[in-house]
C-alpha positions in Angstrom: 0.0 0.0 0.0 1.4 3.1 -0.9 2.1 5.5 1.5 -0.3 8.9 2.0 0.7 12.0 1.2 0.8 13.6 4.5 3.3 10.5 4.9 5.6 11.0 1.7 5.5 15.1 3.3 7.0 13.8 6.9 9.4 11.7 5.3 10.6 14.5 2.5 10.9 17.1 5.3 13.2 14.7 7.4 15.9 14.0 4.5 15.7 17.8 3.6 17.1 18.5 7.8 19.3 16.2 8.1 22.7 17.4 7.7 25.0 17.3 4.5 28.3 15.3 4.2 31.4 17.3 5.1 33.9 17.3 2.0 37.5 17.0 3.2 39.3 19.8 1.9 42.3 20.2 0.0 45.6 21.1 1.6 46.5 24.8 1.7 49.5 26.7 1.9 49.6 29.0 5.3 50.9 32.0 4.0 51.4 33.3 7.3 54.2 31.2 7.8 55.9 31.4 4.3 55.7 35.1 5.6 58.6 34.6 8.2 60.4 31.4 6.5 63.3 31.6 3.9 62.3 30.2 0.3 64.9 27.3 -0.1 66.3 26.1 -3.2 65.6 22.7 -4.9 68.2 19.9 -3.2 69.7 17.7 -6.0 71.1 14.2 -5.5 73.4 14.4 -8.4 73.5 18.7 -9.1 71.9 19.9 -12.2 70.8 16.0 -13.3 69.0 14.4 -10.4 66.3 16.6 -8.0 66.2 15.3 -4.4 62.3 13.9 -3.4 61.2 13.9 -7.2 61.0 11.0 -9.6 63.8 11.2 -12.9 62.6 9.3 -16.0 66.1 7.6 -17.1 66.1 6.8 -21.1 67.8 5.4 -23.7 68.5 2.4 -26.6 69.4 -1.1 -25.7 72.7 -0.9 -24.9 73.4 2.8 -23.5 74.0 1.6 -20.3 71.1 3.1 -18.9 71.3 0.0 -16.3 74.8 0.7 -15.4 74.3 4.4 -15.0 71.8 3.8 -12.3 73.5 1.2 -11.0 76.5 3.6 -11.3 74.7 6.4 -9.5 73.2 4.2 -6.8 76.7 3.4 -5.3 78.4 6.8 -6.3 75.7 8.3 -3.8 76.4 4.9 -1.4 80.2 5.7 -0.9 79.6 9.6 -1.4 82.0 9.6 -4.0 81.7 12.2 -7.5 79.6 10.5 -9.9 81.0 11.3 -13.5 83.4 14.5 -11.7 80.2 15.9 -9.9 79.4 15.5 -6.4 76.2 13.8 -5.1 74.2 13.6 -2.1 75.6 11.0 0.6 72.9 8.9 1.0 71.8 5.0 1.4 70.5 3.9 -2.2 68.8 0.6 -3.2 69.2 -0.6 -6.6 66.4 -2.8 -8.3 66.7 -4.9 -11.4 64.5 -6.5 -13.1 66.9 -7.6 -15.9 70.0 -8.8 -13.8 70.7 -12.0 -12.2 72.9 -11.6 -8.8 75.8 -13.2 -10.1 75.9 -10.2 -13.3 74.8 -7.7 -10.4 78.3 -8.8 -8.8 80.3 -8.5 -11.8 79.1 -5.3 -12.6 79.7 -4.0 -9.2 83.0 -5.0 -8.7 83.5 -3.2 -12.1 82.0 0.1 -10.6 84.3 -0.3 -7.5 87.6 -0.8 -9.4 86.9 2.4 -11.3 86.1 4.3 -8.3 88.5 3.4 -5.9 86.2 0.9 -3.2 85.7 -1.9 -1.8 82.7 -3.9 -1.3 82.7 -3.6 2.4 83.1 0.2 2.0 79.1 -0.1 1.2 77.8 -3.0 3.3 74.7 -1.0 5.1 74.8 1.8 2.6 73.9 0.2 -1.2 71.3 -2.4 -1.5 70.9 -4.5 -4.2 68.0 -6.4 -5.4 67.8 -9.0 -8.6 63.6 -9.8 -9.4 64.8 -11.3 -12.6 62.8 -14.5 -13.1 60.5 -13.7 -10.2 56.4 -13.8 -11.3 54.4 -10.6 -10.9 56.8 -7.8 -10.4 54.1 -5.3 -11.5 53.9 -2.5 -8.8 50.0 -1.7 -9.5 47.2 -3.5 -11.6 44.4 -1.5 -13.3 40.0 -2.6 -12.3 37.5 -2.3 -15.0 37.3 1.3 -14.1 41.0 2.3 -14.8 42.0 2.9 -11.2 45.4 1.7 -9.8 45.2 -0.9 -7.1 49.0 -1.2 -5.1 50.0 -4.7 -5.8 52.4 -7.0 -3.1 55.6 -6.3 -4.8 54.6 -2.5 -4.1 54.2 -2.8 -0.8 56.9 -4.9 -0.7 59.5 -2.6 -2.3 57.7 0.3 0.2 58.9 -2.0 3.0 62.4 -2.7 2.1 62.7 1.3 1.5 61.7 1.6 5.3 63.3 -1.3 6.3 66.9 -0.2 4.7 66.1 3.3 5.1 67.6 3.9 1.2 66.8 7.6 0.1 67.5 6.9 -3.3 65.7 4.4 -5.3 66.5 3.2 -9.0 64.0 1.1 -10.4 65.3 -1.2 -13.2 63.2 -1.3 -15.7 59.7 0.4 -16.2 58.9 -2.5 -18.9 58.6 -4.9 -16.1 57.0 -2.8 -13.0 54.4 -1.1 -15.5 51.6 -3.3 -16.4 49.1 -1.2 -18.2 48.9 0.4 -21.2 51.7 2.9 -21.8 50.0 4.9 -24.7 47.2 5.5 -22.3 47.9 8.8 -20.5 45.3 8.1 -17.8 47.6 4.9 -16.8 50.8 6.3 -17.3 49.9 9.4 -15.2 48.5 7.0 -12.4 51.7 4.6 -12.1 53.9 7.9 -11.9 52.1 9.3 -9.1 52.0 5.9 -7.4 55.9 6.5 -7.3 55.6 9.7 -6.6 54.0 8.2 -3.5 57.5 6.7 -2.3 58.8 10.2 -2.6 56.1 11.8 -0.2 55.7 9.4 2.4 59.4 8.4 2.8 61.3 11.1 1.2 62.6 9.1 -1.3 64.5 10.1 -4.8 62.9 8.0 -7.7 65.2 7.3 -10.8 62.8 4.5 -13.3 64.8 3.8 -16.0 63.0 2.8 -19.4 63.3 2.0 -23.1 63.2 4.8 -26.0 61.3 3.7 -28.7 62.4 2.7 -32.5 61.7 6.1 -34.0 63.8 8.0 -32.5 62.3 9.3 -29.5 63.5 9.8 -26.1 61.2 7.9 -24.7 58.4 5.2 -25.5 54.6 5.4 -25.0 52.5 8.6 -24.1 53.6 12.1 -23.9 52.5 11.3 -20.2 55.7 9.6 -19.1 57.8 13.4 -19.9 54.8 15.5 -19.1 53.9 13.5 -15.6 58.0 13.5 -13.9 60.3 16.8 -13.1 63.2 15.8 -14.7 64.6 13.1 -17.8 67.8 12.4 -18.7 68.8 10.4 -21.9 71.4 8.4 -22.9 73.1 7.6 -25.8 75.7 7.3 -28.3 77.9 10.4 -29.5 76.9 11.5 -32.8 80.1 12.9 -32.9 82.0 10.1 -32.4 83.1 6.3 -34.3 83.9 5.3 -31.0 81.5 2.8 -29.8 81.6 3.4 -26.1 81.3 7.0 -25.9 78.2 8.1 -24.1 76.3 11.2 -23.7 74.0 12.1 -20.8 71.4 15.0 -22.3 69.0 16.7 -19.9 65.6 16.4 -22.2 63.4 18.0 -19.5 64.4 20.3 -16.2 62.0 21.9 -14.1 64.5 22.8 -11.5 67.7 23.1 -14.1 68.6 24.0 -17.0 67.4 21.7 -20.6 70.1 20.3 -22.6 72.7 20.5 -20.5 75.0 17.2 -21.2 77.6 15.3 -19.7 80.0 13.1 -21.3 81.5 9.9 -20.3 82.1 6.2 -21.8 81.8 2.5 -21.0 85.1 1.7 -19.7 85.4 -2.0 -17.8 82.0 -2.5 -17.0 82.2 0.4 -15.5 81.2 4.4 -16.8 84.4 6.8 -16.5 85.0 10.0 -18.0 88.0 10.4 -20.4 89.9 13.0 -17.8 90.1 10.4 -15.2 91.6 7.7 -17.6 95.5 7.2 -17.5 97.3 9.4 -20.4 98.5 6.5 -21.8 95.3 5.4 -22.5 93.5 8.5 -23.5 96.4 8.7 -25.7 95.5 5.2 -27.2 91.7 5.7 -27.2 92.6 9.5 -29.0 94.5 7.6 -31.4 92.2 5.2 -32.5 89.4 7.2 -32.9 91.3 9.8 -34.8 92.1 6.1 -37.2 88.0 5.2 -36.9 87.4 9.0 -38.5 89.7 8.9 -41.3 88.9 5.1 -42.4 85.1 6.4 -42.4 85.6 9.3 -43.9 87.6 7.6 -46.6 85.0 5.4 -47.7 82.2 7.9 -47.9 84.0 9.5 -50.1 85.2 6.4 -52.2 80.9 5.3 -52.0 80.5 9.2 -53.1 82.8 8.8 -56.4 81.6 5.3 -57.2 77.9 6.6 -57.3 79.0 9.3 -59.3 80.8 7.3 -61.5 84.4 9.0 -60.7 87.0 6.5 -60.6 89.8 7.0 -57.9 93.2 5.2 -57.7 96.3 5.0 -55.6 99.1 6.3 -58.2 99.7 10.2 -57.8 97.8 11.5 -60.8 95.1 13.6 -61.6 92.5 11.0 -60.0 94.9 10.4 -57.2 92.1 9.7 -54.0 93.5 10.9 -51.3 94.1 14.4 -52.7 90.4 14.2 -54.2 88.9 13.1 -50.9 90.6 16.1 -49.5 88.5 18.2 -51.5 85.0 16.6 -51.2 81.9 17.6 -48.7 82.4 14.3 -47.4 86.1 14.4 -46.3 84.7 17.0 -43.9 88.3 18.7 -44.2 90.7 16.1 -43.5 93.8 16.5 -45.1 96.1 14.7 -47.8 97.9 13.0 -45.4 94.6 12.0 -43.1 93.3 10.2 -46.3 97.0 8.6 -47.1 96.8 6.9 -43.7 93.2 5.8 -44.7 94.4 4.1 -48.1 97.1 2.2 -46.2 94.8 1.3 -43.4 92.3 0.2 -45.6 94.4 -1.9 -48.0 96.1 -3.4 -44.7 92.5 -4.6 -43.4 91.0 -5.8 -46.9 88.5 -3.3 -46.5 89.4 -1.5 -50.5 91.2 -3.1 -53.0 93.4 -1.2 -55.9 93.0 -1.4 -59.3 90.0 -2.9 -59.6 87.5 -2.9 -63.1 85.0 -0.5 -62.1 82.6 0.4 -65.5 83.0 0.6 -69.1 83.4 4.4 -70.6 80.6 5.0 -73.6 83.4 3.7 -75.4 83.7 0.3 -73.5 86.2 1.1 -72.5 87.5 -0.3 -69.0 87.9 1.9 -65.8 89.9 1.2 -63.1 90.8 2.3 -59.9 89.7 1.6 -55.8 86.7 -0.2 -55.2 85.2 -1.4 -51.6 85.4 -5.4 -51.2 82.8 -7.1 -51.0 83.2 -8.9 -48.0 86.7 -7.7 -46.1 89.2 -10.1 -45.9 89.1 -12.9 -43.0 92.8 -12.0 -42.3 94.5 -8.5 -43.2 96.5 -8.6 -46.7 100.0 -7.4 -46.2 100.5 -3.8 -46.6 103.0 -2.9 -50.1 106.1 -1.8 -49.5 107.5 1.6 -51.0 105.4 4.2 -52.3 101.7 3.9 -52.9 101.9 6.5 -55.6 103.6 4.5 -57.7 102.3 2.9 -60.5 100.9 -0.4 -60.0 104.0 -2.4 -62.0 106.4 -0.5 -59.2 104.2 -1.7 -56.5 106.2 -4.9 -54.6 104.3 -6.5 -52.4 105.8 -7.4 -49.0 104.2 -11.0 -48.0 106.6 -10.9 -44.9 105.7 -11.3 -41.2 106.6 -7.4 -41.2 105.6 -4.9 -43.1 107.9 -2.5 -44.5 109.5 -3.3 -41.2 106.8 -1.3 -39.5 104.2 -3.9 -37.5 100.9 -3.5 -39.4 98.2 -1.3 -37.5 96.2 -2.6 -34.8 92.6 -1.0 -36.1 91.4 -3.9 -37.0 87.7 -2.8 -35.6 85.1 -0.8 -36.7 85.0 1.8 -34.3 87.7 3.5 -32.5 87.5 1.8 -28.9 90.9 -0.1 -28.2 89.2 -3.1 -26.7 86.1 -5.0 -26.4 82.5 -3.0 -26.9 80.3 -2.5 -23.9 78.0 -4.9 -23.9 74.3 -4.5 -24.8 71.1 -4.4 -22.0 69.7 -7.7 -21.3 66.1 -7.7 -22.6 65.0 -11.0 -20.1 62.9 -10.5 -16.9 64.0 -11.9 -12.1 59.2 -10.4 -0.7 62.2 -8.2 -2.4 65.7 -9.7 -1.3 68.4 -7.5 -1.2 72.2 -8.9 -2.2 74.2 -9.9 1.1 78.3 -8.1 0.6 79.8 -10.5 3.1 78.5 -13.4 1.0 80.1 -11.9 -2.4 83.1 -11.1 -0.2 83.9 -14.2 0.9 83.2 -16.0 -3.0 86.5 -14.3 -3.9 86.0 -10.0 -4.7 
């Protein structure tokens, strides 16, 4: 039976006086007592790169050593020792992989230590590190049917080993594992980045997640959320500057509290990340050397590509078409000299990268030219380098099959980019309660 109007009156009148639900309100700033406190600048963990208490977006291609960096950075601020000639913020750091096993997290780390002067037990209490390679559902937060972020265990488990080791800095090794939504989707992007920011505010800890570029070129993958959503990025990558493999540069791509584009150089050096100041000057001396070689062989053979495309035959014998004084001439030698491009031919020849007097095309009078061309595939083992001049004509030439050349030991460039030894080796791309590494134990299995 429905109820009578007089009744539906009563019951209206009671919901219309019963009091409204209080709103929380939003925190405000008490002006009152910024009135009689001194404005303090931003605090930096590594100055000009890193802001303290904020979350850095760490970038990069496979094989930067985006990993090692952090890793790098984690026991720079550990030992409060310079990190890459600037000084950083003592502090306890944990470093977490996702990529790593423990046994390459202790080659890598004895690396770091030989190139800055420590020892393992210098850190024991101060740098944690964690391996989750191979370990199931390292996702820090999963998404409900509504797009909200839910903390998952290995959040609140990576919350408790920050209080547990009290580590101010964290590096988080890589976003690919700990992200599990969508990371076009700016909604999802912008609600894992605040979950970190989360660390930040309740423990007052500095957040470095280090993630992929992607394929075209950018300086990071996914949505413009990822830049937009942290305070600072910094990528790395490969000089363009440069044919030596393992130089690195560090670019600040966005700065809220410093200033954009600022860069710092360094290179892979030993499993380890060293700037070219702090090497010995014999060995800046060879890495110098052998990237002035990697410039002038690469230089060389643009040009050579340049006159075979346009049909301009080049040759060894001191002539009108003579290539090194051609070269020397061209866009493409990018003003290297005559005697730049002489070392070139010699190197070149030496590796089996050119060979001389080769059929090149037939003239509109089918007639033969001759002259350099590139090999096709270079030569398993170096040819020997001729004797006497090169200029000579090609009867002159005497070839030297010797153990020595000339009586000058061949050159060692026998690489294709200017480091002196082997490459840094690429990023591993496979995934591993958080358990931090034990020193003592490494210690004690022979650092």
């Amino acid at each position: 039976m429905s109820a009578s109007p007089a009744a539906r009156l009563d019951r209206a009148n009671e919901v219309s006086l019963s009091p409204a639900p209080v709103a929380e309100l939003l925190p405000l700033a008490d002006l009152n007592i910024w009135a009689v406190t001194q404005a303090t600048p931003k605090p930096f963990i590594m100055p000009g790169f890193i802001p303290s208490g904020e979350l850095t977006l760490l970038t990069g291609a496979g094989g930067a050593n985006k990993s090692t960096f952090g890793h790098q950075l984690a026991t720079c601020c550990a030992a409060g020792v310079p990190m890459l000639g600037r000084e950083v913020q003592q502090c306890s750091a944990l470093y977490i992989t996702c990529e790593d096993d423990e046994g390459r997290l202790h080659w890598v780390q004895e690396g770091i230590c030989r190139a800055l002067g420590l020892h393992l037990s210098d850190l024991t209490g101060k740098l944690h590190l964690s391996s989750l390679r191979g370990r199931l559902g390292n996702v820090l937060g999963a998404f409900d049917d509504r797009g909200v972020l839910h903390p998952l265990d290995t959040f609140l488990s990576l919350k408790a080993t920050l209080m547990k080791t009290g580590a101010r800095l964290l590096v988080l090794d890589n976003a690919a594992h700990l992200f599990g939504g969508n990371e076009n989707d700016r909604q999802q992007v912008t609600q894992f980045v605040n979950l970190l920011y989360s660390l930040c505010l309740d423990l007052g800890v500095t957040v470095i997640l280090v993630a992929h570029s992607n394929k075209a070129g950018d300086s990071y993958s996914g949505s413009t959320a990822w830049l937009n959503a942290v305070r600072s990025q910094i990528f790395i990558g490969r000089s363009e500057d440069s044919h030596d493999p393992d130089e690195r540069v560090a670019t600040l791509g966005k700065a809220n509290y410093a200033r954009q584009g600022e860069e710092l150089r360094f290179r892979w050096h030993d499993f380890a990340l060293i700037r070219d100041d702090d090497l010995p000057e014999d060995k800046r001396a060879d890495l110098a050397s052998a990237a002035q070689a990697a410039e002038e062989n690469d230089r060389f053979m643009k040009c050579l590509e340049k006159c075979t495309t346009d049909r301009r035959n080049v040759s060894h014998v001191n002539g009108s078409n003579y290539a090194p004084s051609i070269f020397a001439k061209m866009i493409e030698g990018r003003g290297l000299g005559l005697k730049a491009f002489e070392r070139a031919l010699e190197r070149l020849l030496h590796l089996g990268t050119i060979k001389l007097d080769q059929q090149l095309w037939q003239d509109d009078h089918r007639k033969w030219k001759r002259g350099i061309a590139a090999a096709a595939t270079p030569a398993a083992t170096p040819r020997a380098t001729p004797c006497g001049d090169l200029r000579q004509p090609p009867s002159q030439v005497i070839e030297n099959t010797a153990a020595t050349y000339c009586g000058i030991p061949p050159p060692i460039y026998n690489i294709s980019g200017a480091a002196s030894e082997a490459a840094a080796p690429t990023d591993m791309k496979e995934e591993s309660s958080i358990r931090t590494v034990d020193f003592s134990s490494w210690e004690r299995r022979g650092d």
